[in-house]
DOZASE-207159 format. One record per residue (C-alpha): residue number from 1; x, y, z; residue in one letter. Coordinates in pm, whole numbers, always signed. Layout:
BEGIN
<site NUM,<X,Y,Z>,A>
...
// end
This chain:
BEGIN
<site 1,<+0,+0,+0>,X>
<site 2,<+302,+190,+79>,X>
<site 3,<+390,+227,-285>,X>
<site 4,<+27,+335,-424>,X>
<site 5,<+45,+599,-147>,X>
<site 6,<+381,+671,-271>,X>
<site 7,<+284,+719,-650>,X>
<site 8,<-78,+922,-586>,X>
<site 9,<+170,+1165,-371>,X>
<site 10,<+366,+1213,-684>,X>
<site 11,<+70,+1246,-904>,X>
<site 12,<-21,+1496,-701>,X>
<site 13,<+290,+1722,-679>,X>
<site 14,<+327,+1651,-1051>,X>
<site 15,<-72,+1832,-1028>,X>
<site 16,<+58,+2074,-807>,X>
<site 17,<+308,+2166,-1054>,X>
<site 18,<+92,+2145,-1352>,X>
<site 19,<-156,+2410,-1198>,X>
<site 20,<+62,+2734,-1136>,X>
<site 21,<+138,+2702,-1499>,X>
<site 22,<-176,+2680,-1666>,X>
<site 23,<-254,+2954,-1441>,X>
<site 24,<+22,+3215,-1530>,X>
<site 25,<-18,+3052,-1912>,X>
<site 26,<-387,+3169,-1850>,X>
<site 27,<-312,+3472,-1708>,X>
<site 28,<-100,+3602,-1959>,X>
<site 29,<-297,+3494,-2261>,X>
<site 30,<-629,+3644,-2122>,X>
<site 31,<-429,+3954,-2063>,X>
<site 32,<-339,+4005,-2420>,X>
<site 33,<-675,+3874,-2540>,X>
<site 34,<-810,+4154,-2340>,X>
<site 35,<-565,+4396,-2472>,X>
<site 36,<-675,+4253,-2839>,X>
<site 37,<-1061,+4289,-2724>,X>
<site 38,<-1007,+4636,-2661>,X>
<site 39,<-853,+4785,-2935>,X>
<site 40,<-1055,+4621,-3165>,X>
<site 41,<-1362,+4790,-3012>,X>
<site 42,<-1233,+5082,-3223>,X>
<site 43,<-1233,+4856,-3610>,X>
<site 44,<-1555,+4869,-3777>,X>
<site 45,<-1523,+4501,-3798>,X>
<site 46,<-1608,+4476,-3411>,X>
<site 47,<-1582,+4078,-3353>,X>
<site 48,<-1689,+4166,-3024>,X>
<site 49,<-2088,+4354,-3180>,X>
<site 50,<-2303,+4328,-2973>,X>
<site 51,<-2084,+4166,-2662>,X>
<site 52,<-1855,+4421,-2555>,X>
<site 53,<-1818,+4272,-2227>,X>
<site 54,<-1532,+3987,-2324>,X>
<site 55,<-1236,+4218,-2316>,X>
<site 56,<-1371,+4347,-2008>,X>
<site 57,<-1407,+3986,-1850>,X>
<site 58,<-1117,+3843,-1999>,X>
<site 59,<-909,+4110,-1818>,X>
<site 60,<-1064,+4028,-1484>,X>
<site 61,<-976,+3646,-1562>,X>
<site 62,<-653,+3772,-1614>,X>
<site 63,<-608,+3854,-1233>,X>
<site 64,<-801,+3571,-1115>,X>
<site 65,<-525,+3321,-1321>,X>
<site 66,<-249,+3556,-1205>,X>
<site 67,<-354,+3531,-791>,X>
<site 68,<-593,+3204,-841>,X>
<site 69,<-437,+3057,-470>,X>
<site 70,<-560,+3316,-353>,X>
<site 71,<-919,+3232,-503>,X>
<site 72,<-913,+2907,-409>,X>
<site 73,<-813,+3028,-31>,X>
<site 74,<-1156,+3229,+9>,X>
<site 75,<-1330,+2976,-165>,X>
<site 76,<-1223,+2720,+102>,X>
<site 77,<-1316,+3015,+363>,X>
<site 78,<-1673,+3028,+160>,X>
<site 79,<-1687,+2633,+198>,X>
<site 80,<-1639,+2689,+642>,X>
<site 81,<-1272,+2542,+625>,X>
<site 82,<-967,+2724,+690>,X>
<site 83,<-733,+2576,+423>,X>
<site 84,<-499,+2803,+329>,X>
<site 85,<-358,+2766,-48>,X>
<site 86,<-69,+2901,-163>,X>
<site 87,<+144,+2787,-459>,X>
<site 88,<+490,+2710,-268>,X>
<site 89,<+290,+2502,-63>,X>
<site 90,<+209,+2295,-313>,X>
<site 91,<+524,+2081,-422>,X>
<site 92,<+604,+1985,-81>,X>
<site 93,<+403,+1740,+26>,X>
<site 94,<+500,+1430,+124>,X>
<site 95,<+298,+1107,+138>,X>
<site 96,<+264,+976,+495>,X>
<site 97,<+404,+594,+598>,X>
<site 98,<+133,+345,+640>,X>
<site 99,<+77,+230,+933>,X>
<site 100,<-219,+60,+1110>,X>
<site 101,<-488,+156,+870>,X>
<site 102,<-815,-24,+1001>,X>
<site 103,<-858,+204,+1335>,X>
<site 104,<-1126,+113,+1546>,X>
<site 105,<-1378,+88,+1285>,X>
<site 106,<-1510,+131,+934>,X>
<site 107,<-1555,+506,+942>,X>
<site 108,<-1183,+544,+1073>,X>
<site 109,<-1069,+303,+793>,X>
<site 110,<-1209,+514,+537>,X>
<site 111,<-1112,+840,+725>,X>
<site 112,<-793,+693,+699>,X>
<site 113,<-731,+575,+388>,X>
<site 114,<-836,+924,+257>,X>
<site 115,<-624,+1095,+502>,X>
<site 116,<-324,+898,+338>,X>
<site 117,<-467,+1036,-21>,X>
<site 118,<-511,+1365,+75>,X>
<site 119,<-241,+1553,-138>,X>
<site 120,<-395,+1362,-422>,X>
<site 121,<-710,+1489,-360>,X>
<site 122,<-611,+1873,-339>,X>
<site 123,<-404,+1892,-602>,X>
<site 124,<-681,+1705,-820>,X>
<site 125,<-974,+1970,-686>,X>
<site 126,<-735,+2287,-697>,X>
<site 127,<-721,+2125,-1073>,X>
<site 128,<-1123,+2080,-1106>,X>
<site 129,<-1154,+2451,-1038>,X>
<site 130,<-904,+2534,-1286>,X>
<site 131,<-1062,+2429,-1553>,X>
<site 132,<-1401,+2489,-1437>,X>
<site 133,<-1277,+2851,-1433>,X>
<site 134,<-1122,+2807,-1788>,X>
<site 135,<-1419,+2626,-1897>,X>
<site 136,<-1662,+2942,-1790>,X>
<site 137,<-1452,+3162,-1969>,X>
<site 138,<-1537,+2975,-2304>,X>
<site 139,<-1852,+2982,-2240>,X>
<site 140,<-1830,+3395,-2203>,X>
<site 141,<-1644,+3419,-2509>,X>
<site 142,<-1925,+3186,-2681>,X>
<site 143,<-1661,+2902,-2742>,X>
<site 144,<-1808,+2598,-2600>,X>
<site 145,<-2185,+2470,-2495>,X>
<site 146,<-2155,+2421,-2163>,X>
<site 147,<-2406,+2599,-1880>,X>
<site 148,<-2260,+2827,-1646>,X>
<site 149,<-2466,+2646,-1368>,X>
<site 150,<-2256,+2328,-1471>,X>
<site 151,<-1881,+2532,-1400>,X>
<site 152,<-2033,+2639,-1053>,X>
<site 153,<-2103,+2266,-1019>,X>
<site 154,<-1753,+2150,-1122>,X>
<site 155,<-1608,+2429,-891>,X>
<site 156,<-1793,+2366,-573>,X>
<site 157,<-1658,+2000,-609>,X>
<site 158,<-1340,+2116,-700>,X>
<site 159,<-1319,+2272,-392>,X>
<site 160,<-1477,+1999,-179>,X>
<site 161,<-1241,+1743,-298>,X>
<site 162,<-965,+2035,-166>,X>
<site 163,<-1157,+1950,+163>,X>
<site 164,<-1205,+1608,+140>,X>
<site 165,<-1082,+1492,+506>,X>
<site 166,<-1331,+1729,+606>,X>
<site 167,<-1641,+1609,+403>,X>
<site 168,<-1507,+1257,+517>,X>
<site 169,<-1534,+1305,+850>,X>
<site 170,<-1870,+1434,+822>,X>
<site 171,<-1996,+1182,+664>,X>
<site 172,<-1887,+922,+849>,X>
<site 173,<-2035,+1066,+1156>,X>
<site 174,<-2353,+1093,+993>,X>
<site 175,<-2378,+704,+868>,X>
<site 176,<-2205,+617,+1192>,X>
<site 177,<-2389,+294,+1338>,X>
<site 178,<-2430,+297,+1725>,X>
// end
C-alpha cells in the first residue's frame, strides 16, 4: 500500500506543478486577449458587436489566473474550512508511511485511507476549479456549450475534494452505526 500511497503523492505534486502554470499561461494569454478585445472595439469590424463585455471579462480572468491561490483560499473560507492555499505550498508534500490503517472501525478506515490520499485529492480539486474557471470563460467568449450552472457545479466539487478529510469526516459521523 506503501507504494500506491507513494505514487498518488507524486501524481499529485506533478498536479501541483501542472496548476501554477496553466494559471500564469492563463493569465497572460487572457491579458493580451483583453488587450486585443479592446482595441478592436475601435475597427468597424467589431468581432466583439453586440458583446462588448469579453475584453472586459477576460481582463478580470486575467487577475483571477495571475492570484488564483488566492481564489481558491476564500473559496475554502466560503466552503467553512480554513485551508490556506498558496502555490509554494504545493510541491512539498510528502505522502505519509502506512501504518495501522483499520482504526477502530469502518468510518476510521475510510477516514484513513483518505487521510493517506489527501495531497492527491487537493491537487486534483485545486485542478477541477481550474478548468471549471477556464471552462466558464469559453462559455463567455461563446466558445463551447456548456451551462454556467454546470462550471459552478464542477467548482464547488473542486473545492470539496480540496476539503475532502473534512467532508469525510462528516460523513462518516452521519452514517455512523451505534
Amino acid at each position: 500500500m506503501q507504494g500506491l500511497v507513494n505514487f498518488a503523492g507524486d501524481i499529485g505534486n506533478a498536479i501541483a506543478v501542472f496548476i501554477p502554470t496553466i494559471c500564469y499561461l492563463m493569465a497572460l494569454f487572457c491579458f493580451l486577449f483583453a488587450a486585443w478585445g479592446f482595441w478592436m472595439q475601435t475597427d468597424p469590424t467589431n468581432p466583439f458587436r453586440g458583446r462588448p463585455w469579453i475584453p472586459l471579462v477576460s481582463l478580470i480572468l486575467s487577475g483571477a489566473f495571475a492570484s488564483f491561490d488566492r481564489v481558491l483560499t476564500l473559496a475554502n473560507g466560503s466552503a467553512g474550512t480554513g485551508l490556506q492555499v498558496s502555490i509554494g505550498s504545493l510541491t512539498s508534500y510528502t505522502p505519509p508511511t502506512v501504518g495501522t490503517v483499520l482504526g477502530s472501525g469502518p468510518g476510521d478506515a475510510i477516514v484513513n485511507v483518505v487521510a493517506l490520499f489527501q495531497g492527491f485529492f487537493q491537487s486534483f480539486g485545486a485542478m477541477a476549479c481550474l478548468f471549471a474557471t477556464i471552462a466558464w470563460r469559453g462559455i463567455v467568449n461563446g466558445q463551447n456549450n456548456r451551462t454556467q450552472g454546470g462550471c459552478f457545479v464542477q467548482f464547488a466539487f473542486g473545492v470539496m475534494l480540496m476539503n475532502i478529510l473534512t467532508v469525510t469526516t462528516w460523513l462518516t459521523q452521519i452514517f455512523q452505526t451505534t
